[in-house]
C-alpha positions in Angstrom: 53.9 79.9 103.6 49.8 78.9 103.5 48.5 76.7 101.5 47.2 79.3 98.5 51.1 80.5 98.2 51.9 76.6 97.8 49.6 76.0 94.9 50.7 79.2 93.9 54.5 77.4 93.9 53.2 74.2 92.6 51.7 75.5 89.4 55.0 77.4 89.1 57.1 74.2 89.5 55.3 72.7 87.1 55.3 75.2 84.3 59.2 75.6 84.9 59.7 71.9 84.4 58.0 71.8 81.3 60.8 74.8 80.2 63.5 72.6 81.6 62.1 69.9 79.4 62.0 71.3 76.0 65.8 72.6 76.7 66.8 69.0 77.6 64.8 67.7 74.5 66.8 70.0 72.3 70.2 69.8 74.0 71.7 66.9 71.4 70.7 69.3 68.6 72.1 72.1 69.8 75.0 71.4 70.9 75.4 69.9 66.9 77.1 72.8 66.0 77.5 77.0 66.2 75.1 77.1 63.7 72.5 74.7 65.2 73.2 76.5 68.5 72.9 80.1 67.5 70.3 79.9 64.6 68.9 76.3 64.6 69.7 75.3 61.3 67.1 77.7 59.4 64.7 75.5 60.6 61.8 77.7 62.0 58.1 76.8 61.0 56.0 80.0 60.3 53.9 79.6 63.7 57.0 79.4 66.1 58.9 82.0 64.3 55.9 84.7 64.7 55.0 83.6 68.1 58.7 82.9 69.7 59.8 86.7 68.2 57.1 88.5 69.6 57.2 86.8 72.6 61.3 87.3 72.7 60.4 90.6 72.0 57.6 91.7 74.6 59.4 90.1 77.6 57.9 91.0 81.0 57.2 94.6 81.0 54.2 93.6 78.6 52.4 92.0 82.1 54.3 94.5 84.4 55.9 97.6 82.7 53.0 98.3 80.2 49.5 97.7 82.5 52.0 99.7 85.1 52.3 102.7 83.2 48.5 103.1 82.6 47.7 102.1 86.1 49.9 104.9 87.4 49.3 107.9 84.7 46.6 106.8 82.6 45.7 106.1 78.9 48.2 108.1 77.1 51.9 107.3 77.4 50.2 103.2 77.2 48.1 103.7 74.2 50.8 105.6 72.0 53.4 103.5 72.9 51.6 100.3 72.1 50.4 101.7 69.0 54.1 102.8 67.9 54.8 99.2 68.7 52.2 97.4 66.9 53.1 99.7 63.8 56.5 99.0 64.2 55.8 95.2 64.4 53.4 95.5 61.2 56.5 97.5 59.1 59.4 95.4 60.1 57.7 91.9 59.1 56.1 93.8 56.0 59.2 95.5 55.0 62.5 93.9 57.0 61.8 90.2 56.8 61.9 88.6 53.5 64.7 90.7 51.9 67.0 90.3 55.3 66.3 86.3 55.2 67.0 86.1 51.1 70.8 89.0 52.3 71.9 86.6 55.3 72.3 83.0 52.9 74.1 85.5 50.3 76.2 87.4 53.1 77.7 83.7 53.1 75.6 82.1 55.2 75.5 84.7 58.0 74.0 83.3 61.2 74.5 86.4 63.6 73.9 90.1 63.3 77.2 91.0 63.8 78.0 88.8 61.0 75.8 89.7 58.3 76.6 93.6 59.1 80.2 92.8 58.4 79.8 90.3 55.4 77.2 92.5 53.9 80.2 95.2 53.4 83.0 92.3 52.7 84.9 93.6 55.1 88.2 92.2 55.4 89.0 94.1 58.9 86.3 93.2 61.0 85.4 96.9 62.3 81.6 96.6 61.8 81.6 93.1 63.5 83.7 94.4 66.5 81.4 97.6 66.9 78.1 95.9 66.5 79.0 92.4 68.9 80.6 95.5 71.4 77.0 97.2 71.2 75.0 93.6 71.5 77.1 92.5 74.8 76.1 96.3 76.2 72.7 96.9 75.5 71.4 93.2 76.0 73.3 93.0 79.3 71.2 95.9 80.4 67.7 94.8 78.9 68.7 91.5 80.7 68.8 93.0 83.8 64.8 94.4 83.6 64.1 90.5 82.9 65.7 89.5 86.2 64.1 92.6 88.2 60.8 90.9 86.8 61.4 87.9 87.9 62.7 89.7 91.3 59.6 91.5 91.8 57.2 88.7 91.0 59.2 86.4 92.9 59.2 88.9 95.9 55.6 90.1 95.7 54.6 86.5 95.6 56.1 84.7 98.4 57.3 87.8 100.6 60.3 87.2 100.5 63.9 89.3 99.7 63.9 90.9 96.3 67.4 90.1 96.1 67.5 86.6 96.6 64.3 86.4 94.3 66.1 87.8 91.4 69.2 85.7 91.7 67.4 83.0 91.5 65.4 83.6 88.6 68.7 84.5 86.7 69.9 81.3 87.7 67.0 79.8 86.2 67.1 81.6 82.7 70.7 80.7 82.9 70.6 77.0 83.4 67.7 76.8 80.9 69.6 79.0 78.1 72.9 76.9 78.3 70.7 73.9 78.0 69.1 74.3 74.5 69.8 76.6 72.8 68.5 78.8 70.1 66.1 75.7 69.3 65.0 75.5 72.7 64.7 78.8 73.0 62.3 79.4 70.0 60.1 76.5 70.9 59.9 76.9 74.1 59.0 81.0 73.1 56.0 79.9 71.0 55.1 77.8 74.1 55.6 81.1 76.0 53.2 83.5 73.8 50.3 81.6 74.4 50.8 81.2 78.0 51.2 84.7 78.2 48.3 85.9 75.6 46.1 83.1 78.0 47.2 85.0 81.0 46.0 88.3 80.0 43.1 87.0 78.7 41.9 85.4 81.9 42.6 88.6 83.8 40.8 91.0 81.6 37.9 88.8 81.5 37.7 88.1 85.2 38.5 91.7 86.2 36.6 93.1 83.9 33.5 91.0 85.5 34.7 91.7 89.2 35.0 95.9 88.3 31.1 95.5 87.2 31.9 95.5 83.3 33.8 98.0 81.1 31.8 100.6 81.5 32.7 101.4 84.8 35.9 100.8 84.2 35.4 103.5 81.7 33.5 105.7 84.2 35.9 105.2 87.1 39.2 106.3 84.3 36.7 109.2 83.5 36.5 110.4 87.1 40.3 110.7 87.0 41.7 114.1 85.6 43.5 113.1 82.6 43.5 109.6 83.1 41.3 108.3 80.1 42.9 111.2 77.7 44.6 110.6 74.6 46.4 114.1 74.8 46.6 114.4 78.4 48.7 112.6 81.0 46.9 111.8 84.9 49.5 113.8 87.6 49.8 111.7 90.8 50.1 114.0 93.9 53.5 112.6 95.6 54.7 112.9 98.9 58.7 111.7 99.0 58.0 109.6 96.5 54.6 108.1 96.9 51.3 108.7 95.9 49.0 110.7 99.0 45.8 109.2 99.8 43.7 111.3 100.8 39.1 110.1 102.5 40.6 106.6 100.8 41.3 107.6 97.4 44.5 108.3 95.6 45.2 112.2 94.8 45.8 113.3 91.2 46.9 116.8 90.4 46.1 119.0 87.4 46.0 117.1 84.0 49.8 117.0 82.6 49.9 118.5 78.8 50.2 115.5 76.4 51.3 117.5 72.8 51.8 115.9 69.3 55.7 116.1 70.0 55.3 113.8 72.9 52.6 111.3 71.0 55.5 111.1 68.2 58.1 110.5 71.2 55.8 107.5 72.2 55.2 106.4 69.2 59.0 106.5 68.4 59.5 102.5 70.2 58.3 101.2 66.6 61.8 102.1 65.2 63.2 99.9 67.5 61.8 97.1 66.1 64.2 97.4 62.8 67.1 97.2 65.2 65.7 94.2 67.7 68.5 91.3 67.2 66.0 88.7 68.8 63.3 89.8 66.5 65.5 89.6 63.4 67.2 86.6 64.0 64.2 84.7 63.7 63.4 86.5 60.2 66.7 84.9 59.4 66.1 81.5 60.9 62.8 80.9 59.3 63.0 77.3 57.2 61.7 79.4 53.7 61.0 82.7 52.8 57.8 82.3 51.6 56.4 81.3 54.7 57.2 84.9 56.5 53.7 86.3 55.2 51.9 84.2 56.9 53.9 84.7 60.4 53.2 88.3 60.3 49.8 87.8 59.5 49.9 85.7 63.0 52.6 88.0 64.7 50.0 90.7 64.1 47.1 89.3 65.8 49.3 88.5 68.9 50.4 91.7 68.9 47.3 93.8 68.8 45.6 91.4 71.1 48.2 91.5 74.0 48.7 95.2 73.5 45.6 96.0 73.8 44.6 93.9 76.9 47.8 94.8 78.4 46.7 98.5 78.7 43.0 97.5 79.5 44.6 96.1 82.8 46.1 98.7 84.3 43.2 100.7 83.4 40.9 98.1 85.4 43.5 97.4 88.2 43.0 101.3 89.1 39.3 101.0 89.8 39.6 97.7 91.7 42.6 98.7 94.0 43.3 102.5 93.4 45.7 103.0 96.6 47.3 99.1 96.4 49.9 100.8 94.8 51.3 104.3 95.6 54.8 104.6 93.9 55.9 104.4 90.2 57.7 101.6 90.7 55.3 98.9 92.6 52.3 100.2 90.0 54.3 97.4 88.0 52.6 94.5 90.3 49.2 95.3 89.5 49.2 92.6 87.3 50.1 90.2 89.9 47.6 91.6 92.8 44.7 91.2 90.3 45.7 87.6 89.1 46.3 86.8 93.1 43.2 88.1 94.5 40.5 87.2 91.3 41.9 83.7 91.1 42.1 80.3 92.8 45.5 80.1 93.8 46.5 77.3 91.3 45.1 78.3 88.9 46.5 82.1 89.9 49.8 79.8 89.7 49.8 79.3 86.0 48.4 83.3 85.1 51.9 84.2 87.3 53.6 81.9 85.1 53.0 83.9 81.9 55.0 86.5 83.8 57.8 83.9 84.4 57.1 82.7 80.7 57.4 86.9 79.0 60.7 86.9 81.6 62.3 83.7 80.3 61.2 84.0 76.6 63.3 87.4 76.4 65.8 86.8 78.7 67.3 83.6 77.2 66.8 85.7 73.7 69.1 88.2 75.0 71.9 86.3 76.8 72.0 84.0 73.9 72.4 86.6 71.0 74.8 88.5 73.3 77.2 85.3 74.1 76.8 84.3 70.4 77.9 88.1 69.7 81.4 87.2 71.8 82.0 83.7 71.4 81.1 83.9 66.9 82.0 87.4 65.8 84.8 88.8 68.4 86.1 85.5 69.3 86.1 83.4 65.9 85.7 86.4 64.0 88.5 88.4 65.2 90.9 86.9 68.3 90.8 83.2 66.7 90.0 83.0 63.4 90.6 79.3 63.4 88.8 78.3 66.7 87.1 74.7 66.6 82.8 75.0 66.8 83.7 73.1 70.2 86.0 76.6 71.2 83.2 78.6 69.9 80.5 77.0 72.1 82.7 76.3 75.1 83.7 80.5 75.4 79.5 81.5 74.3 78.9 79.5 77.6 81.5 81.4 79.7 80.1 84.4 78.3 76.2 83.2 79.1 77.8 83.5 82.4 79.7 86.5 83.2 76.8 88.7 81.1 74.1 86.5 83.5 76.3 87.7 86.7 76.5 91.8 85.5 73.0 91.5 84.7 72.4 90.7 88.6 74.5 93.6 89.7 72.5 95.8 87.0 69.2 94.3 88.8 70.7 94.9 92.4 68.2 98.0 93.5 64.5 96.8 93.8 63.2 100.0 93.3 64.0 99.5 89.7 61.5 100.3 86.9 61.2 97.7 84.2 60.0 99.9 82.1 62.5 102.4 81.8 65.1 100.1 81.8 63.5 98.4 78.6 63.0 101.7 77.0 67.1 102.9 77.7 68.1 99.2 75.8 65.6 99.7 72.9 66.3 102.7 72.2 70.3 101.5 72.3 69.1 98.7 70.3 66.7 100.3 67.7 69.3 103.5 66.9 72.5 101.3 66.5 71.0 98.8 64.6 67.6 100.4 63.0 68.6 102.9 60.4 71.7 100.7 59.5 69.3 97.5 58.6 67.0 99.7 56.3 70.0 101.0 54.9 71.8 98.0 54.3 69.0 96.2 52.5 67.1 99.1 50.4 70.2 101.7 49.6 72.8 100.6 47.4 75.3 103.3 47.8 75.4 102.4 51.7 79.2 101.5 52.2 81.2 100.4 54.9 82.2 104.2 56.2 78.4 104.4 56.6 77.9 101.5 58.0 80.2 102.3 60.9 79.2 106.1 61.6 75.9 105.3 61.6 76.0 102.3 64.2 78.1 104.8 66.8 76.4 107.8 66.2 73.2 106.1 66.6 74.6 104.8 70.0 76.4 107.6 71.5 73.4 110.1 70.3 71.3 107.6 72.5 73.2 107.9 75.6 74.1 111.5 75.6 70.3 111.8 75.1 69.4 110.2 77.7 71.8 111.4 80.2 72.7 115.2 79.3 70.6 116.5 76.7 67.0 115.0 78.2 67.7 117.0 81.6 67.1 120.6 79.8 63.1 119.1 80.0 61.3 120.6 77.5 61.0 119.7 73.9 64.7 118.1 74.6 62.3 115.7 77.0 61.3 113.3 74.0 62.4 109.4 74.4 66.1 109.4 73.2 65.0 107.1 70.4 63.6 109.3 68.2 66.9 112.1 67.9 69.3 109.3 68.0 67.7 107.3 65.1 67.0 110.6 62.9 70.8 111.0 63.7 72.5 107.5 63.0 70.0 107.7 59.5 71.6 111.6 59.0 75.4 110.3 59.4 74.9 106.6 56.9 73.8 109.2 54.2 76.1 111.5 54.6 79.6 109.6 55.6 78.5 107.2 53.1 78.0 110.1 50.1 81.3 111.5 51.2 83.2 108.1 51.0 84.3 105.6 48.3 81.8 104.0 46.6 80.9 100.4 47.7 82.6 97.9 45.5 81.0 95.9 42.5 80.9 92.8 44.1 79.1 94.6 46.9 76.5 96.1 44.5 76.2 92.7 43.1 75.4 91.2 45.7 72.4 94.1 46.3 71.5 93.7 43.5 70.9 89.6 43.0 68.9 90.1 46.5 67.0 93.3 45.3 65.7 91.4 42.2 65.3 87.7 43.9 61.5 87.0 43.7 59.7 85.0 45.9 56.0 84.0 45.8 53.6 84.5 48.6 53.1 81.7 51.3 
């Protein structure tokens, strides 16, 4: 190890102990109660509610997977799927946010998804809370799993070292850190995280951008590449078993790919997600007062658009200044990392890898902790042990944190992994299940319980048969699974709930006194 991979480590060290720190500060807190644990009391400020969801939310493919896809094909698939996403983001605060915080204190105090789904209908079988804590523990164990291949690659790319044992022990980190504080912990330490992150990608773009001789020839250079700076046209690497050929020292791009308007809407498609992301809506449901959410997604917004933006500037840039440092889909992912090693001193290269630690840990610990709080709260308490102690509750989330950490490792085994098509299987999962049923829930009345439940496993199962049978017929049948299986999941509410009893009058009531609840603007 030479000395630059040492500072490289220090800066690390020192970045991770300040994460280790706010979870010990908040440990007394959170271990208060379920409630303080899971949700923090409903005690989020507008600043770290923006910044700690859209940081919870971006996780590390915004440094890797994202500035990896342009790198490896270009402008298009990037740019519409950042714009889908900054859309989405816009909508979900705009539309989702006050109404869901004013339903979860009336849904009797609901502090979980799983929770307010099921209270929301009154259910007196808990079939909604089953399904949607079943469909939590599945989907979050697998988006997990791209946070420890981050942390696996960086880790690896870094120090040279195994993958494997990289990974593992960045899962133990997230681990240790998650069982520590908490929800709290986790929220504070997220807004903490955003601006390291938006301060890393800020320092590379402006650095590259000075080292590639400006953005013009970036531009230029993107130009000179067939398809690469298109918005309806997709760059073709020429791949031999796998890897890019090189061919006189440059990389080799066939004809330009066909980019239609069925694909943009396919890309476009991850902003439905967002109305199914637990880790995003949790924190519209933990927020200290309703009034305060405008101004958080006037600041979620600006974070948003900023990081987006840059993210896809990078891999744009890290294709001029190393076009054949990376020659398969999967290490295009590390450009991120070779430009912040190579433009940097290596401390200071230290703390711009720590955003990627910081996206990794800010979404990982989102996503174990909603998932153990999906077990331990709605399955356990909810169904197995009604009368279990908050102590029970909290002893069995931790067991959980741990057996979801250890299939999350097994997930993250292969190192040829792509983060970002492992993020897009568990949005998808997330954004059909959950997405239509949430818009549902809080703007249709005549949404019933019968709804409810057909729509969260249509919108699941529609995802992975998708994905794994219907996607293989190429094509139109091609698009990201999101799209069909949320059209699908929206279909079957309507339908299955037109076809059923009507929801009760204590259900409508309750619509009702949250429908006409008025709140003034922050």
């Amino acid at each position: 190890m030479n000395s630059n991979t040492i500072q490289i480590l220090i800066a690390m060290v020192i970045y991770m102990a300040a994460v280790i720190g706010i979870g010990l500060l908040y440990t007394k807190r959170a271990n208060k109660n379920s409630e303080e644990y899971f949700l923090g009391g409903r005690s989020l400020g507008p600043w770290v509610t923006a910044m700690s969801a859209e940081a919870s939310d971006m996780s590390g493919w915004l440094l890797m997977g994202l500035p990896g896809v342009a790198y490896w094909c270009g402008l298009a698939d990037a740019f519409w799927t950042a714009i889908g996403l900054a859309v989405g983001t816009y909508l979900n605060w705009l539309l989702v946010s006050r109404r869901l915080r004013r339903y979860s204190v009336r849904a009797n105090n609901a502090i979980t998804l799983p929770e307010f789904f099921s209270n929301r209908f009154r259910e007196n079988k808990k079939v909604i809370m089953f399904i949607a804590a079943a469909f939590i523990l599945i989907f979050f164990t697998v988006y997990a799993s791209s946070c420890f291949v981050t942390c696996g690659k960086l880790f690896s790319t870094l120090f040279g070292t195994s993958y494997v044992s990289m990974m593992i022990l960045g899962a133990a980190f997230v681990l240790l850190y998650t069982l520590l504080g908490g929800f709290l912990a986790e929220s504070a330490s997220d807004f903490m995280q955003a601006i390291v992150m938006i301060a890393a990608l800020a320092v590379i773009v402006v650095i590259g951008t000075v080292k590639a001789g400006g953005i013009s020839d970036v531009i230029e250079n993107a130009r000179a590449i067939p398809g690469f700076l298109e918005f309806f046209g997709l760059a073709s690497p020429v791949l031999e078993n796998g890897t890019q050929v090189v061919e006189a020292g440059a990389p080799v791009f066939g004809d330009v790919a066909p980019y239609g308007l069925l694909t943009v809407c396919s890309m476009m498609a991850w902003g439905l997600g967002y109305f199914g992301m637990p880790q995003v809506l949790l924190r519209f449901m933990a927020i200290r007062k309703e009034n305060e959410l405008a101004r958080s997604r006037r600041i979620a917004m600006i974070w948003v658009v900023i990081s987006l933006g840059i993210a896809v500037f990078i891999g744009l840039m890290g294709r001029q200044l190393f076009p054949t440092e990376h020659l398969t889909k999967s290490t295009a992912e590390n450009i991120f990392i070779t430009l912040a090693t190579s433009s940097l001193p290596a401390i200071l290269a230290g703390f711009v890898m720590a955003g990627i630690l910081a996206a990794t840990i800010s979404s990982s610990d989102s996503y174990l902790l909603i998932a153990a709080s999906a077990f331990a709260k709605n399955i356990f308490q909810g169904i197995c042990k009604k009368q279990a102690s908050d102590k029970q509750v909290m002893l069995i989330s931790r067991i959980t944190l741990l057996v979801l950490a250890a299939i999350g490792v097994l997930i993250a085994l292969d190192e040829n992994s792509i983060i970002f098509q492992i993020v897009s299987f568990a949005w998808a999962g997330f954004g059909a299940t959950f997405g239509p049923l949430m818009l549902f829930s809080l703007f249709w009345k005549r949404t019933n319980r019968a709804g409810a439940i057909a729509g969260m496993i249509s919108g699941a199962g529609m995802v992975f048969l998708w994905k794994l049978v219907i996607s293989n017929l190429g094509g139109v049948f091609a698009i990201y699974e999101l799209l069909p299986a949320f059209i699908f999941s929206s279909i079957c509410i309507v339908v299955v709930s037109l076809l059923t009893k009507a929801p009760s009058k204590e259900i409508e009531a309750d619509f009702e006194a949250v429908r006409n609840s008025k709140v003034e603007e922050a």
